[in-house]
Every structure is written in C-alpha cells, then in structure tokens.
N, C-alpha and C positions, 0 to 999 in steps of 0.2 A: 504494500500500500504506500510506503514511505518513496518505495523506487517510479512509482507511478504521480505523487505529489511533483516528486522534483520534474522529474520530466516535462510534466506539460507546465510546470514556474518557469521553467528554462526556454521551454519552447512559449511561451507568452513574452517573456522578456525578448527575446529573439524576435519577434513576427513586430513589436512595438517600439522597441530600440534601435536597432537594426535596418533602419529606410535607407534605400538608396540616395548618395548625395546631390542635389542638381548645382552646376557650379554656373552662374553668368559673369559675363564679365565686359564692359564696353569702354574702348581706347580711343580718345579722340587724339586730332593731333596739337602735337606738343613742339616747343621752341628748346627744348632738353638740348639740345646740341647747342645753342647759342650760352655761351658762356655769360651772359646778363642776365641769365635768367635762374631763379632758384628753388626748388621739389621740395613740399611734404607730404608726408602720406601720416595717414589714422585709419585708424579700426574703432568701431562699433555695433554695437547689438540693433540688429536692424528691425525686433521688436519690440526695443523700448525708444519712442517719442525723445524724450528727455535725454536720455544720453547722446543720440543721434543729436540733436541740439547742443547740447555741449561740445562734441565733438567736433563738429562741421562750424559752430560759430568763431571759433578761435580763425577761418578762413575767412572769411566774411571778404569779399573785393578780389580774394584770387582766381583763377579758372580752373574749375574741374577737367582733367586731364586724364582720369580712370577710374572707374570704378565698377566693385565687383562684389560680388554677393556670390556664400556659401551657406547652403539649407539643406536640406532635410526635407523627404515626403512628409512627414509629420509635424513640423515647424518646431520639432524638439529645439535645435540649435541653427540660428540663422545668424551670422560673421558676416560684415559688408567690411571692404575695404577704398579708402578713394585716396589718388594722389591731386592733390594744387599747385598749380604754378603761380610764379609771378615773377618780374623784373625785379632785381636786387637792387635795395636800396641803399 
C-alpha cells in the first residue's frame, strides 16, 4: 500500500512540476558596436507587476534592445530578461 502511495505522489509531482519550458525571446537592433554607447541588462519575475516596475524603472529614457521570457506550461516559474541601451554620458 505504502509502495502504491508513493508512486502515484511521485507520478502527481511529475505530471504538475515537470511542464515543458517555452522560451521567447525578441532582439531589436542595437548601436553595441558603437563604442558611445553603453548595455544593461535585468531580470525579473514577469508575474509580479511591482517588481517588473522596479526593475524596468531604474531605465526609464533608455531603448529596449532585448528581451526574453522563460515559463512554464503551468506558469509555475516565468524569468523575463531585457537588455537597455543608451549613449554614454
């Protein structure tokens, strides 16, 4: 009974844990080669509002240059990443 418990705990955590990953990801173009010009990149959780806001605000005036989202069939864990440019000042 005990060998039949675990099994289908295991096979539940599997079938709900276990989503294939979908990855996006969109590259606009970039002045990277021009040495006037200077890259950051951030990461955050793309479903929480309020941190994406944090995150992205410290850019406020630069150009989005990339950005890319990592999730989950089940929106267990979604990772967005984006790089900003801008002219060095």
């Amino acid at each position: 009974m005990k060998f039949i418990f675990a099994l289908m705990l295991m096979l539940t955590f599997m079938i709900s844990g276990c989503a294939p990953a979908n990855i996006s990801a969109v590259m606009r173009a970039s002045d990277s080669n021009s040495p006037y010009m200077e890259t950051r990149c951030v990461t955050a959780d793309m479903r929480e509002k309020g941190e994406m806001d944090r995150a992205f605000a410290q850019y406020d005036g630069w150009r989005l240059v990339y950005l890319s989202e990592y999730t989950t069939g089940n929106r267990f864990g979604t990772v967005g990443a984006a790089c900003f440019e801008r002219p060095k000042k």
